[in-house]
N, C-alpha and C positions, 0 to 999 in steps of 0.2 A: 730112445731116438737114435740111437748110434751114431752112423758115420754121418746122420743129415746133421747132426748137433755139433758137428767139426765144418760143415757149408755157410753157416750164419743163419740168422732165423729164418722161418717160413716168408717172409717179406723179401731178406735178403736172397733167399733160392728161388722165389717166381717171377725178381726183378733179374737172375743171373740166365733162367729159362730163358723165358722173353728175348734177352738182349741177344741170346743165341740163334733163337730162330728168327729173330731181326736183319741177323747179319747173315742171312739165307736168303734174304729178299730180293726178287730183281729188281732192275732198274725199271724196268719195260717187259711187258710183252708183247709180242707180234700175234695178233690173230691169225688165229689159222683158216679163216674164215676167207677176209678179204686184204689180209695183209699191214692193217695200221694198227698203231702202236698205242697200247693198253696199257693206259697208267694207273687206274685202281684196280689195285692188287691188294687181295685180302687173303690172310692165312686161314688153312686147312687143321686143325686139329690132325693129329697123327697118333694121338693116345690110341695103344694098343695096336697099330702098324708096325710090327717090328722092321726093323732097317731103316725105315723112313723117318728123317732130321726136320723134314717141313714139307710141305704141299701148300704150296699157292694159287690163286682162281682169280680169275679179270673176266670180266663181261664187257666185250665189245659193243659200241655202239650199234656194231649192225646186227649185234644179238646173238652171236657169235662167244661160245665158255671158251676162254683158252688155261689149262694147266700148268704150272711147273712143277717138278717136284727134284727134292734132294736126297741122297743119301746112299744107302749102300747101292751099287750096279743092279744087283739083282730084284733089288727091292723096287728100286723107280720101273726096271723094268716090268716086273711084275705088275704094278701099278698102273702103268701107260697100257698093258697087254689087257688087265680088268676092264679098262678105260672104251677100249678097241672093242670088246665085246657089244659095244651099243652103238650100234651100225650109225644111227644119225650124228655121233662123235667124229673131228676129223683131228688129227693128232700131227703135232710138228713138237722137232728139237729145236731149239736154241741158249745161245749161249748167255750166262748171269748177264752179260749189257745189253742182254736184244740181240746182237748179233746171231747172224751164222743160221738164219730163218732156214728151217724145212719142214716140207709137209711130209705125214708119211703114211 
């Protein structure tokens, strides 16, 4: 087991995982849609995304997916640019409290 045998057991590393991409979670997301504020937010699996620490997804009431995602620059970028490939997607930044809404 090596160095995972110096983490604590398989309990203790999937409660230390977790806690991590927990604390990647927004507060809010702003639809990019029509602008209100999206509180269920559910994590993205990232297994096998290199760069990428979390990806988050909210579905607006008006039906509207909004994204967040964390981690390396180039990664998220990367990611948001995948995203853009499917023309009926509209993409905005914002920042971890909801602030700082842009469409882009």
């Amino acid at each position: 087991m090596g160095q995972a045998k110096n983490r604590g057991s398989l309990a203790d590393r999937i409660a230390q995982a977790q806690a991590k991409i927990e604390a990647t979670r927004p507060e809010k997301l702003v639809c990019n849609g029509c602008g209100a504020d999206v509180t269920t937010i559910n994590p993205v699996s990232t297994r096998g995304l290199r760069g990428l620490d979390a990806i988050w997804v909210g579905q607006c009431e008006c039906g509207q997916t909004t994204f967040a995602a964390s981690g390396e620059p180039n990664a998220v970028d990367a990611f948001f640019f995948a995203l853009s490939e499917n023309t009926e997607l509209t993409l905005g930044r914002q920042e971890k409290d909801g602030g700082g809404h842009e469409t882009v």
